[in-house]
PQR file with spaces between the fields and no chain letter, atoms N, CA, C, O and H, PARSE charges and radii, in Angstrom:
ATOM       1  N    UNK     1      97.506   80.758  118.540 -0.4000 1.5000
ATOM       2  CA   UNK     1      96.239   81.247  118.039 -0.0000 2.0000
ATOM       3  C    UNK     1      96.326   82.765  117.854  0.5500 1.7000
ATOM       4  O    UNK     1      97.277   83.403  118.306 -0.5500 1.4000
ATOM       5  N    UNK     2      95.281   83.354  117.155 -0.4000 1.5000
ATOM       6  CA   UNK     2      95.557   84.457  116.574 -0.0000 2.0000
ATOM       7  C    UNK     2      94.924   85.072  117.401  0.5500 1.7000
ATOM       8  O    UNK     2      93.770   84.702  117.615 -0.5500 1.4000
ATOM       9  H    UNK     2      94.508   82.836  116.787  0.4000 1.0000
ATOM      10  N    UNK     3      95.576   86.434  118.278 -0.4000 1.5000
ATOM      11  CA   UNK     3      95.102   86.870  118.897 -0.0000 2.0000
ATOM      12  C    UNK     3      93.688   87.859  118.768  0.5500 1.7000
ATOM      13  O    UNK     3      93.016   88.122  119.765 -0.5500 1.4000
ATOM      14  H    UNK     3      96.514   86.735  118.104  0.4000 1.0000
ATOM      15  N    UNK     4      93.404   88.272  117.644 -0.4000 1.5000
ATOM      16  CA   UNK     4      92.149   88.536  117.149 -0.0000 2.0000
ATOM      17  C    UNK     4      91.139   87.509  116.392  0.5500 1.7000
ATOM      18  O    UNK     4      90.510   87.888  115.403 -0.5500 1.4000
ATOM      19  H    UNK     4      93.950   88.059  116.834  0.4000 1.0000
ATOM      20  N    UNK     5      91.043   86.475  116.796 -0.4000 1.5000
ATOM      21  CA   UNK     5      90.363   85.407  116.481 -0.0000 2.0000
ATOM      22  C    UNK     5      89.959   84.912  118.007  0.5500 1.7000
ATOM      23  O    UNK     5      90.798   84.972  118.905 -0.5500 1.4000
ATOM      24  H    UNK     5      91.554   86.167  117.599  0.4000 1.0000
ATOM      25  N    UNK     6      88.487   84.370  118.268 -0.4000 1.5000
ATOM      26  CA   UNK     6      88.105   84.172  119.595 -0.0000 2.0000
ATOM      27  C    UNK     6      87.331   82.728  119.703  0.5500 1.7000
ATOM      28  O    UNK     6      86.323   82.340  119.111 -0.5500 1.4000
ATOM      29  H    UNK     6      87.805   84.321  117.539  0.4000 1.0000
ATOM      30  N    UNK     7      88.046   82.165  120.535 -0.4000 1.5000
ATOM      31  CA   UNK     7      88.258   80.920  120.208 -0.0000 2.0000
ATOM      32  C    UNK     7      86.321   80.664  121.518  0.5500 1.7000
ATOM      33  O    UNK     7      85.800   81.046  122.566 -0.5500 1.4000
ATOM      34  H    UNK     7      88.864   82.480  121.015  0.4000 1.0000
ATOM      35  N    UNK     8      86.164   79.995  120.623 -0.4000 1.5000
ATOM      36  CA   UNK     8      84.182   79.522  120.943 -0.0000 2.0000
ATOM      37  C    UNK     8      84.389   78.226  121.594  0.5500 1.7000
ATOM      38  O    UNK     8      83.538   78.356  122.473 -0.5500 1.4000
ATOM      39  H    UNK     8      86.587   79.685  119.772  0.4000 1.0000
ATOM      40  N    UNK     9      84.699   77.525  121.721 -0.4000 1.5000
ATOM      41  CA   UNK     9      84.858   76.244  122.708 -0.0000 2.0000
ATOM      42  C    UNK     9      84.578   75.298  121.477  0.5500 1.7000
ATOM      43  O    UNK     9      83.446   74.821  121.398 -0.5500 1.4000
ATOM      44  H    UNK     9      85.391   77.420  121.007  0.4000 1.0000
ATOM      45  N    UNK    10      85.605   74.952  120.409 -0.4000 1.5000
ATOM      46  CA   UNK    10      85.038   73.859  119.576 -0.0000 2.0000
ATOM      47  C    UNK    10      84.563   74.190  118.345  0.5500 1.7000
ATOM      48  O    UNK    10      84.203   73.323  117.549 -0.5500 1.4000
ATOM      49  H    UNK    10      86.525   75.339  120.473  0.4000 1.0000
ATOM      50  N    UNK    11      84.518   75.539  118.065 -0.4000 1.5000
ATOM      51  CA   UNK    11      83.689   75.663  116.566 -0.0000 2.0000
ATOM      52  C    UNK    11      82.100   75.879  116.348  0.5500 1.7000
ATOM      53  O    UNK    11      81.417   76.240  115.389 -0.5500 1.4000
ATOM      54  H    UNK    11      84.810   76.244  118.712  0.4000 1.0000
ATOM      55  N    UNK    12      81.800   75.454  117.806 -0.4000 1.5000
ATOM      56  CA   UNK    12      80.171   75.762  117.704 -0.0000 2.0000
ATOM      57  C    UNK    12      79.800   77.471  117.499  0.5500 1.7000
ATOM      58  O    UNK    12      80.397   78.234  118.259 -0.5500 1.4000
ATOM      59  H    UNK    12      82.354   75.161  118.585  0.4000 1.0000
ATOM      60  N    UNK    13      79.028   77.951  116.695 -0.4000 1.5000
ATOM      61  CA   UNK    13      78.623   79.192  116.446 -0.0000 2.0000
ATOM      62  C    UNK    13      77.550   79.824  117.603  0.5500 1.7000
ATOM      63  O    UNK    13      76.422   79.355  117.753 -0.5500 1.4000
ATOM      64  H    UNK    13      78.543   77.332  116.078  0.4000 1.0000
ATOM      65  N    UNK    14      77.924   80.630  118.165 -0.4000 1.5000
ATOM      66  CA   UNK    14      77.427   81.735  119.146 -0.0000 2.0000
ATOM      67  C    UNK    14      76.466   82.479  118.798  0.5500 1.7000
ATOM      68  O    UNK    14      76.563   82.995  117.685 -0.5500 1.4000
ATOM      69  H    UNK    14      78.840   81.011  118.044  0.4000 1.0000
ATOM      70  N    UNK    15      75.134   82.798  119.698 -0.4000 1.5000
ATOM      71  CA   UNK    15      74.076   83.395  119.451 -0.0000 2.0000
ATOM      72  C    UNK    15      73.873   84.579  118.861  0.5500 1.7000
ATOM      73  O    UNK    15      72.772   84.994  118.499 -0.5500 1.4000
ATOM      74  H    UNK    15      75.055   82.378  120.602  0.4000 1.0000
ATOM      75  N    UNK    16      75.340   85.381  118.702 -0.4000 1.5000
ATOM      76  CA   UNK    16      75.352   86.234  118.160 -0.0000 2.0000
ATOM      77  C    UNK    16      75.741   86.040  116.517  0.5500 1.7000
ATOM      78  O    UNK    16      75.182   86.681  115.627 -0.5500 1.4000
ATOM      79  H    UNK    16      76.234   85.044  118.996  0.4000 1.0000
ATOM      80  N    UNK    17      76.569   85.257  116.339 -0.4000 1.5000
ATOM      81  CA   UNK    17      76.799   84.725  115.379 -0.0000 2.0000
ATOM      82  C    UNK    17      75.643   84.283  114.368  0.5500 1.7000
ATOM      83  O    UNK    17      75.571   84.577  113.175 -0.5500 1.4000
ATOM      84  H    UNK    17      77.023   84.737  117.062  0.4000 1.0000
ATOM      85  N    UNK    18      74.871   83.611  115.021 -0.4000 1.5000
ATOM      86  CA   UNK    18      73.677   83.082  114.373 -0.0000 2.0000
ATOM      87  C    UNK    18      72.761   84.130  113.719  0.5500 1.7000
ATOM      88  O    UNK    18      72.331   84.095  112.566 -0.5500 1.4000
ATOM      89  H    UNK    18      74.929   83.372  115.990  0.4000 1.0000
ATOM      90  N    UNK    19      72.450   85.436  115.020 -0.4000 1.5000
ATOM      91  CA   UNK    19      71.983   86.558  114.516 -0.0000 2.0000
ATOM      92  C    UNK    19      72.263   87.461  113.278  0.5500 1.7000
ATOM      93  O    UNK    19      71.487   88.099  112.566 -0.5500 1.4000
ATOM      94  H    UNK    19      72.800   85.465  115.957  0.4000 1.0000
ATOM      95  N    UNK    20      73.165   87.362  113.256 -0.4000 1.5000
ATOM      96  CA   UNK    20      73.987   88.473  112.337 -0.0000 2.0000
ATOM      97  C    UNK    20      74.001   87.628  111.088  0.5500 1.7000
ATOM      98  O    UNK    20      73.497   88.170  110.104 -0.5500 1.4000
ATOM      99  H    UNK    20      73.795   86.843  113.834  0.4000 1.0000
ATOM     100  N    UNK    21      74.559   86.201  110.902 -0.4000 1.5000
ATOM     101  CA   UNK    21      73.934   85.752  109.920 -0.0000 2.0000
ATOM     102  C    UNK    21      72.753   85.534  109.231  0.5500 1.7000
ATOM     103  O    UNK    21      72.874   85.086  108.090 -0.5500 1.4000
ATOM     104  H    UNK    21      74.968   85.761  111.701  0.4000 1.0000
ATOM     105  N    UNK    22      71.712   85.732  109.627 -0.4000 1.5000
ATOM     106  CA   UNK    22      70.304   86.275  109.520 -0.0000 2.0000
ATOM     107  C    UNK    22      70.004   87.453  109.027  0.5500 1.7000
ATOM     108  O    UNK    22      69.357   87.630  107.995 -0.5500 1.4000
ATOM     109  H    UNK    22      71.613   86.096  110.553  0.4000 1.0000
ATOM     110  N    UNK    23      70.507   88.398  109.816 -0.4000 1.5000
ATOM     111  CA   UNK    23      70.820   89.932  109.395 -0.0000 2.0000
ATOM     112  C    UNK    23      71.306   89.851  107.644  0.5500 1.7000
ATOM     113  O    UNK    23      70.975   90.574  106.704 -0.5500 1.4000
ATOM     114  H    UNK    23      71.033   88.254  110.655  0.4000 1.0000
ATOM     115  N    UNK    24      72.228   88.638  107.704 -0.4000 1.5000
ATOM     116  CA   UNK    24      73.131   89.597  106.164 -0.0000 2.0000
ATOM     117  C    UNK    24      72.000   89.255  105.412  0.5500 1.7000
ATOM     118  O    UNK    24      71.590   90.162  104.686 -0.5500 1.4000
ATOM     119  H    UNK    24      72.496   88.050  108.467  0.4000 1.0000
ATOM     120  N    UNK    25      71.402   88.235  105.384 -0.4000 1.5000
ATOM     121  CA   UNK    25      70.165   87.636  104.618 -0.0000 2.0000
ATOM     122  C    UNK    25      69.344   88.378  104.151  0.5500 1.7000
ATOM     123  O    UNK    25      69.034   88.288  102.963 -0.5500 1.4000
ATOM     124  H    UNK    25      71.735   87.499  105.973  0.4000 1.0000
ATOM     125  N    UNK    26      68.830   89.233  104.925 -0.4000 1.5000
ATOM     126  CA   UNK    26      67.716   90.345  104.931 -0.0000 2.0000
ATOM     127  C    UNK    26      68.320   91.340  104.282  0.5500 1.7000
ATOM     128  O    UNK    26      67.912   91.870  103.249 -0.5500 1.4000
ATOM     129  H    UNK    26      69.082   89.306  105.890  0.4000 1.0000
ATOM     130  N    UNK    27      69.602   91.685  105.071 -0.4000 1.5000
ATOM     131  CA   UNK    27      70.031   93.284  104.379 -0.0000 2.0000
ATOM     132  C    UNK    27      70.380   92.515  102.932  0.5500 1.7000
ATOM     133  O    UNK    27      70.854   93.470  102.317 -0.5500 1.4000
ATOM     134  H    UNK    27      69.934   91.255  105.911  0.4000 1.0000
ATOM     135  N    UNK    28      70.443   91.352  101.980 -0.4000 1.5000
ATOM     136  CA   UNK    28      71.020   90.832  101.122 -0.0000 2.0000
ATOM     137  C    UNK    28      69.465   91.271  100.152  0.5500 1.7000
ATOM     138  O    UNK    28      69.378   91.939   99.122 -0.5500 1.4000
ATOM     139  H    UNK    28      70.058   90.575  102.479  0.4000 1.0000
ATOM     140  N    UNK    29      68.378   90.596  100.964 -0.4000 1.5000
ATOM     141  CA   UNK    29      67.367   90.823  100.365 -0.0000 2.0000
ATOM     142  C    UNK    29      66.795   92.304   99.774  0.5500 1.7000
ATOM     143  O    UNK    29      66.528   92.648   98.623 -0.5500 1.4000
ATOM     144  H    UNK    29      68.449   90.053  101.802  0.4000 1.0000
ATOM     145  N    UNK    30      66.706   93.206  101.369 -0.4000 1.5000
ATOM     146  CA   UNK    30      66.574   94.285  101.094 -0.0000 2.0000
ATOM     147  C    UNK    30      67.174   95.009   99.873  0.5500 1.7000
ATOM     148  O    UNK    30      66.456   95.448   98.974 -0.5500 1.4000
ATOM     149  H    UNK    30      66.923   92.927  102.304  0.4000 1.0000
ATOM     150  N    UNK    31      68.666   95.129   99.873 -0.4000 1.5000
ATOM     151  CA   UNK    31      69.564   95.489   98.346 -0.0000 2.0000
ATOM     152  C    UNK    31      68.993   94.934   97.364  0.5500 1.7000
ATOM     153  O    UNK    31      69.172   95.671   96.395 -0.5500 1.4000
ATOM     154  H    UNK    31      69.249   94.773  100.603  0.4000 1.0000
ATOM     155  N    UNK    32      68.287   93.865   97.017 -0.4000 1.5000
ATOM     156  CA   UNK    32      68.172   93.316   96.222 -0.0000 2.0000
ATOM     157  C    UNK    32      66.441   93.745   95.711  0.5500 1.7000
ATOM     158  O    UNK    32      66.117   93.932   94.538 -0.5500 1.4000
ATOM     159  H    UNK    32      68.141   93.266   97.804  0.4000 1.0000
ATOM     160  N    UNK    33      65.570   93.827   96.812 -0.4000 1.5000
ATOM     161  CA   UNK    33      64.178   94.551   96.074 -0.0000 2.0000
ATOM     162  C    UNK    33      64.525   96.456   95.794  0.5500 1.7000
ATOM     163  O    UNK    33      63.958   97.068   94.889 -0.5500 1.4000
ATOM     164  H    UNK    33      65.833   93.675   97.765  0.4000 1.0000
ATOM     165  N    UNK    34      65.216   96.915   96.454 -0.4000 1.5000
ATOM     166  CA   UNK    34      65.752   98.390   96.082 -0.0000 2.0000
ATOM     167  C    UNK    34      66.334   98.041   94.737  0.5500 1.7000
ATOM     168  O    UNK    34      66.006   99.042   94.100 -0.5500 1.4000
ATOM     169  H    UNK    34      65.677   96.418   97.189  0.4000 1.0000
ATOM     170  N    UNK    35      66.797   97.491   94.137 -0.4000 1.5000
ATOM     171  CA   UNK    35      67.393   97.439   92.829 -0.0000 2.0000
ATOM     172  C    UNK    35      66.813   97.000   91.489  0.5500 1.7000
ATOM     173  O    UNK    35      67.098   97.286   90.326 -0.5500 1.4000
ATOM     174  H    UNK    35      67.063   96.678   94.655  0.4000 1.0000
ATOM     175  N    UNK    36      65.842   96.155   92.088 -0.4000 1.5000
ATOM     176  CA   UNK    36      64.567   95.654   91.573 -0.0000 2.0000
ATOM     177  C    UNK    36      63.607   96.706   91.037  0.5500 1.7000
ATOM     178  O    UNK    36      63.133   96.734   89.902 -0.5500 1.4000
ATOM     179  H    UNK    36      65.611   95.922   93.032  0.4000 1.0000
ATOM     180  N    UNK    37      63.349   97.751   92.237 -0.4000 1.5000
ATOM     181  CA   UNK    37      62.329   99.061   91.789 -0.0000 2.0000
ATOM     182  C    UNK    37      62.377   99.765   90.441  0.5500 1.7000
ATOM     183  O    UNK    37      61.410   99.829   89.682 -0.5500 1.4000
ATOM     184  H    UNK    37      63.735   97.728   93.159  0.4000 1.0000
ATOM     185  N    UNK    38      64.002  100.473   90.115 -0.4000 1.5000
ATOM     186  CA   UNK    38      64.417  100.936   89.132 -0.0000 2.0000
ATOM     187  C    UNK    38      64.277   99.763   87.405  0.5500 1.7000
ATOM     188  O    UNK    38      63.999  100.060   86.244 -0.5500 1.4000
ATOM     189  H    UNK    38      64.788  100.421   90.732  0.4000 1.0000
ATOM     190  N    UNK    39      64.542   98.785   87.908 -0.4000 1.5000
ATOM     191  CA   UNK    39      64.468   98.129   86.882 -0.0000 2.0000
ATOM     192  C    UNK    39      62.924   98.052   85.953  0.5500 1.7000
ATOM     193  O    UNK    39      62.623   98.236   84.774 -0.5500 1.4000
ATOM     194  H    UNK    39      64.769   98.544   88.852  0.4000 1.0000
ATOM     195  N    UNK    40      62.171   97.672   87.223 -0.4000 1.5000
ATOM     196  CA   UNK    40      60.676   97.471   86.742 -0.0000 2.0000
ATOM     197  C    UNK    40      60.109   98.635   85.784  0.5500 1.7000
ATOM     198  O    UNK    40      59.774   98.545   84.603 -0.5500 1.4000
ATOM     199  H    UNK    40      62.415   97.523   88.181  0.4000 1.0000
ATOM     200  N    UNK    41      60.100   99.861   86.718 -0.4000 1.5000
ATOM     201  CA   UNK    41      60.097  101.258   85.987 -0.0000 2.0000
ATOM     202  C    UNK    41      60.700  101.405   84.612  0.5500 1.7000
ATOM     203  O    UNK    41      60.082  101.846   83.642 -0.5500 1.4000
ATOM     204  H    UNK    41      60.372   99.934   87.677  0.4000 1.0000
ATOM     205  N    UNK    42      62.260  100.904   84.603 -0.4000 1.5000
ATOM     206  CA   UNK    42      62.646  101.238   83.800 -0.0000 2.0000
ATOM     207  C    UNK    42      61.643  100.145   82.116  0.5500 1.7000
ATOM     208  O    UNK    42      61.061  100.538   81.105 -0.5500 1.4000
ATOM     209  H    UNK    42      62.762  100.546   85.391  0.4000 1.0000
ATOM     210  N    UNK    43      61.882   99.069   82.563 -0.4000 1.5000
ATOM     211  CA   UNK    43      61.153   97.838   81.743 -0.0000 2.0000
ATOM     212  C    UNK    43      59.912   98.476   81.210  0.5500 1.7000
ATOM     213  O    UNK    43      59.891   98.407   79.981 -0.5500 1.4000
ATOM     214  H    UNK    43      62.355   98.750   83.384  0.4000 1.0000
ATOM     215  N    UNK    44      58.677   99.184   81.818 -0.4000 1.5000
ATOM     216  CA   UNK    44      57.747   99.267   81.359 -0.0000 2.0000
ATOM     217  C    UNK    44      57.761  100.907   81.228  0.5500 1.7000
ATOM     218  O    UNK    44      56.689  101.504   81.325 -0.5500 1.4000
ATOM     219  H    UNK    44      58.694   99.240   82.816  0.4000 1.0000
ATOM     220  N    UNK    45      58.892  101.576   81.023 -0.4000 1.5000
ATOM     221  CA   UNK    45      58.284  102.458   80.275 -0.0000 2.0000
ATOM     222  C    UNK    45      59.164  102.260   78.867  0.5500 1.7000
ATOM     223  O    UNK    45      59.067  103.068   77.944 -0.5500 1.4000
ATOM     224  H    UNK    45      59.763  101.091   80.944  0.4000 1.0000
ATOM     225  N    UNK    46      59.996  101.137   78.817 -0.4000 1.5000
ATOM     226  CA   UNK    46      60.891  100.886   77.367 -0.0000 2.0000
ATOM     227  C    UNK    46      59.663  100.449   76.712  0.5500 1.7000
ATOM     228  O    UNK    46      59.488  100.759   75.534 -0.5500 1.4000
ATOM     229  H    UNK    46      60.074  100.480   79.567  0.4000 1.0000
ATOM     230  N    UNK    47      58.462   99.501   77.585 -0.4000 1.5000
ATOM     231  CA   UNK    47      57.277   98.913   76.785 -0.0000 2.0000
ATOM     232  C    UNK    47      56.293  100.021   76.228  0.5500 1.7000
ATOM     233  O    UNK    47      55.723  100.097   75.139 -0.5500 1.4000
ATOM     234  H    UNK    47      58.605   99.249   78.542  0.4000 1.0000
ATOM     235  N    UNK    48      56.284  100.652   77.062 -0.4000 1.5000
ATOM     236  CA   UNK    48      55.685  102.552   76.676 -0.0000 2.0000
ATOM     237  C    UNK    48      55.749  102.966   75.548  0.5500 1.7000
ATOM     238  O    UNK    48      54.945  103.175   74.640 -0.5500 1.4000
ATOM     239  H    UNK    48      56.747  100.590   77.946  0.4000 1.0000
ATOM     240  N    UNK    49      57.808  103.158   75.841 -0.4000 1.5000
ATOM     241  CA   UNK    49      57.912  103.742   74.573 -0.0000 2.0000
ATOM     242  C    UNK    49      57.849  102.719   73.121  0.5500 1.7000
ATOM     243  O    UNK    49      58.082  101.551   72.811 -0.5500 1.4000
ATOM     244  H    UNK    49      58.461  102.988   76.578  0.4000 1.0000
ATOM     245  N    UNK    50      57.356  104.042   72.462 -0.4000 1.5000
ATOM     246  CA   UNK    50      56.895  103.526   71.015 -0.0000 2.0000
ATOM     247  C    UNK    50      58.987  103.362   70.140  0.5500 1.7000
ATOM     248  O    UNK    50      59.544  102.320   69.793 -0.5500 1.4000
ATOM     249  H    UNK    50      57.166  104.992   72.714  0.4000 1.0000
ATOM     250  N    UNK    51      59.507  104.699   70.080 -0.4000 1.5000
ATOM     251  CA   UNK    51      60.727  104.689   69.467 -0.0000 2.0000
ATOM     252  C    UNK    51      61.921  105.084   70.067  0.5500 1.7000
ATOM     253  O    UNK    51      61.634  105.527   71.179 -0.5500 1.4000
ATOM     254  H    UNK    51      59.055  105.545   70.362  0.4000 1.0000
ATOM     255  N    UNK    52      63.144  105.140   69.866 -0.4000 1.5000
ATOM     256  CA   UNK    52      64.333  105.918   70.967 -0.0000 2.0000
ATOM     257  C    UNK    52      64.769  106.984   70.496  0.5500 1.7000
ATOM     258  O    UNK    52      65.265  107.206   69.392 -0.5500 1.4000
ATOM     259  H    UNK    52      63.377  104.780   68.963  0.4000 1.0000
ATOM     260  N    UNK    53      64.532  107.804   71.550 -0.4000 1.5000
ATOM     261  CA   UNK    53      65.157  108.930   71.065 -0.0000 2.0000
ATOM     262  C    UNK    53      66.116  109.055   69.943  0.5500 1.7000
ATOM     263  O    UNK    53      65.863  110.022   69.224 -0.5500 1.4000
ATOM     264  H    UNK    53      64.129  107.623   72.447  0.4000 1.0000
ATOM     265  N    UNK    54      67.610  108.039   69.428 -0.4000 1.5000
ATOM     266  CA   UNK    54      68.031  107.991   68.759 -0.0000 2.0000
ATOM     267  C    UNK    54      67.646  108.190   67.387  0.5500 1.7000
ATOM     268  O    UNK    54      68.197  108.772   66.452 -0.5500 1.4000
ATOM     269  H    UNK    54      67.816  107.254   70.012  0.4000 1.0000
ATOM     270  N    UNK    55      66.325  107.424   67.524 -0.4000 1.5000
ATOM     271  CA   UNK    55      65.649  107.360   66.254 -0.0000 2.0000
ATOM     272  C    UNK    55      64.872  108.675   65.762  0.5500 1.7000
ATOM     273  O    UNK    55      64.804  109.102   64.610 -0.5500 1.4000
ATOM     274  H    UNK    55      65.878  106.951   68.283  0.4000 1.0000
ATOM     275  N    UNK    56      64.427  109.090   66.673 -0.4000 1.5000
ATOM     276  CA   UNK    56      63.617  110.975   66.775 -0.0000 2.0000
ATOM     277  C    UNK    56      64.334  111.375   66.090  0.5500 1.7000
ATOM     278  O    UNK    56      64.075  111.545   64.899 -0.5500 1.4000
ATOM     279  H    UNK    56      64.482  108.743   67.609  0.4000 1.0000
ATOM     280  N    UNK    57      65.616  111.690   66.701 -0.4000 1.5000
ATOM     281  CA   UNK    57      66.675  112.352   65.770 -0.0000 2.0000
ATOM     282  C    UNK    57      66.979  111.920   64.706  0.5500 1.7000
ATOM     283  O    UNK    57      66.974  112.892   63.949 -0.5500 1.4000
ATOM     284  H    UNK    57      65.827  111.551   67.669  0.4000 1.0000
ATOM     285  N    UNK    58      67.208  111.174   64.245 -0.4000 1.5000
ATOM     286  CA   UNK    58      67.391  110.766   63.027 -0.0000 2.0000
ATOM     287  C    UNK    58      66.645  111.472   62.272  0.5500 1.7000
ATOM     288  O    UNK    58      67.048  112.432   61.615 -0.5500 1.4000
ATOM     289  H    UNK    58      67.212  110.385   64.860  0.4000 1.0000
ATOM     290  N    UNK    59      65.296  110.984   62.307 -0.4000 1.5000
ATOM     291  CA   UNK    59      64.026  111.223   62.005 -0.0000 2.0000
ATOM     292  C    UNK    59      64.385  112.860   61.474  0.5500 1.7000
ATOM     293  O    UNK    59      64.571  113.186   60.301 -0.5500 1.4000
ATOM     294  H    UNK    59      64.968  110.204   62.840  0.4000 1.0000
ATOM     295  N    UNK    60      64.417  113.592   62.438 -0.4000 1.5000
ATOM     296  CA   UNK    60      64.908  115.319   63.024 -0.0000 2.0000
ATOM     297  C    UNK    60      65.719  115.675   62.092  0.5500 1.7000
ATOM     298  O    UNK    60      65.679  116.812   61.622 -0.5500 1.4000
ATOM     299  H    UNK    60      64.266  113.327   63.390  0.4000 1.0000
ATOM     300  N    UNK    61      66.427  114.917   61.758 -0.4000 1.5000
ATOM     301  CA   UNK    61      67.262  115.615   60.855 -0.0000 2.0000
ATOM     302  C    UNK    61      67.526  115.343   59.253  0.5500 1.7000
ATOM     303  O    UNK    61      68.235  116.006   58.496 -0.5500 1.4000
ATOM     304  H    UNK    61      66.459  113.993   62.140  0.4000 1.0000
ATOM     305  N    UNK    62      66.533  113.850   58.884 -0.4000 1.5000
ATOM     306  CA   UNK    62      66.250  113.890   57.532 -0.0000 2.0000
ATOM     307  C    UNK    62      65.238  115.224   57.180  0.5500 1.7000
ATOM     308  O    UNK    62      65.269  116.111   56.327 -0.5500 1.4000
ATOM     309  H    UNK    62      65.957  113.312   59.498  0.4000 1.0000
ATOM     310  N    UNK    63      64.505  114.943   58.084 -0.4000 1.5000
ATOM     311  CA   UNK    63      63.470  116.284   57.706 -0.0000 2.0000
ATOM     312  C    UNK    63      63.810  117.578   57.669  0.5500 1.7000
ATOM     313  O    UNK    63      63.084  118.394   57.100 -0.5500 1.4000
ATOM     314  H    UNK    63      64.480  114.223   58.777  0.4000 1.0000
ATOM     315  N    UNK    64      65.357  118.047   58.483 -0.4000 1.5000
ATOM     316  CA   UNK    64      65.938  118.956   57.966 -0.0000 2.0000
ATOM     317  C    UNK    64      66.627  119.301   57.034  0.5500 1.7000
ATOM     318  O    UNK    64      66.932  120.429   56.647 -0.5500 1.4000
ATOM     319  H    UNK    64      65.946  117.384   58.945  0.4000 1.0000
ATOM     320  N    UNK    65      67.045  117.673   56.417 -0.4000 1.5000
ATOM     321  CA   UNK    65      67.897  118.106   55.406 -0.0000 2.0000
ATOM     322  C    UNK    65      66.897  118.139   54.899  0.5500 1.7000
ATOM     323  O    UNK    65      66.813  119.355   55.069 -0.5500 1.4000
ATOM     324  H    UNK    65      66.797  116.756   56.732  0.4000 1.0000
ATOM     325  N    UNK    66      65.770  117.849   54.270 -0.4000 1.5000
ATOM     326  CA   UNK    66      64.530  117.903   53.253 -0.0000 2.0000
ATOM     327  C    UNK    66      64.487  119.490   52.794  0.5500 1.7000
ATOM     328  O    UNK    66      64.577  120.066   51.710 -0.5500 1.4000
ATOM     329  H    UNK    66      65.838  116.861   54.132  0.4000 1.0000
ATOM     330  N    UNK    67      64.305  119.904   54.165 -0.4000 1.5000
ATOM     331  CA   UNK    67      63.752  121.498   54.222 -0.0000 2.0000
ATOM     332  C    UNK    67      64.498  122.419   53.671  0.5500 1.7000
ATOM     333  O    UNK    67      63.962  123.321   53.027 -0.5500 1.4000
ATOM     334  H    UNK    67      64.232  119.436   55.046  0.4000 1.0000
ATOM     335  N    UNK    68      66.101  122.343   53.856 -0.4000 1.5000
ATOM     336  CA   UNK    68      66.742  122.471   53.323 -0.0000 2.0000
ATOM     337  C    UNK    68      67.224  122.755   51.597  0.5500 1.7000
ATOM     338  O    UNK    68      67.757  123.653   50.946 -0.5500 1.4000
ATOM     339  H    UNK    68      66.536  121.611   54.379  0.4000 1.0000
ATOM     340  N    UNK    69      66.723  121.533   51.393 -0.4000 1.5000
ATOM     341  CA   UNK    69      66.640  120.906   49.961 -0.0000 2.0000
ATOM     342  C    UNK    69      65.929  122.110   49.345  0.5500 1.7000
ATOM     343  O    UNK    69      66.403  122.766   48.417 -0.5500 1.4000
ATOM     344  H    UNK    69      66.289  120.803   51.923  0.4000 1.0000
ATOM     345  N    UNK    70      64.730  122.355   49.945 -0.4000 1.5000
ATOM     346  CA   UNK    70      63.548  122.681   48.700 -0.0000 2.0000
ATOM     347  C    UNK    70      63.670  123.995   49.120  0.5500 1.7000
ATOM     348  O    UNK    70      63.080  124.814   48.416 -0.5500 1.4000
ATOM     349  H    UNK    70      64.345  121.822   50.698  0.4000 1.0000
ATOM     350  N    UNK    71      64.508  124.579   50.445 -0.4000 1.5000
ATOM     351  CA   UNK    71      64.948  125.982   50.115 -0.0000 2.0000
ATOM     352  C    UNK    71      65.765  126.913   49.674  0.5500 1.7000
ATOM     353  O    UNK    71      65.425  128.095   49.699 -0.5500 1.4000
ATOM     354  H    UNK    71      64.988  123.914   51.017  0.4000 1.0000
């Protein structure tokens, strides 16, 4: 047997064992509404916005070449 492996009488899982599996659950959860926050935010201000910046610019710079044009 492997000397860093600790042998439980049979395979039955230990009270600590049980705990900590519980634990990952939560801390699984926890990570998981923290990651959640950013998203939501992010979702409703894409609904916010009207256009993307990409498009501003665009926008930005036909109108410069315009200005351009007629000067």
């Amino acid at each position: 047997m492997n000397k860093f492996v600790r042998d439980n009488g049979g395979g039955e899982k230990s009270k600590r064992e049980e705990k900590e599996k519980g634990r990952g659950i939560e801390k699984w959860r926890m990570m998981f509404a923290i990651a959640v926050v950013p998203s939501v935010l992010m979702a409703l201000g894409m609904s916010i916005s009207s256009e993307s910046p990409r498009c501003l610019f665009q926008r930005v710079l036909k109108v410069l070449k315009m200005l351009t044009r007629c000067a």
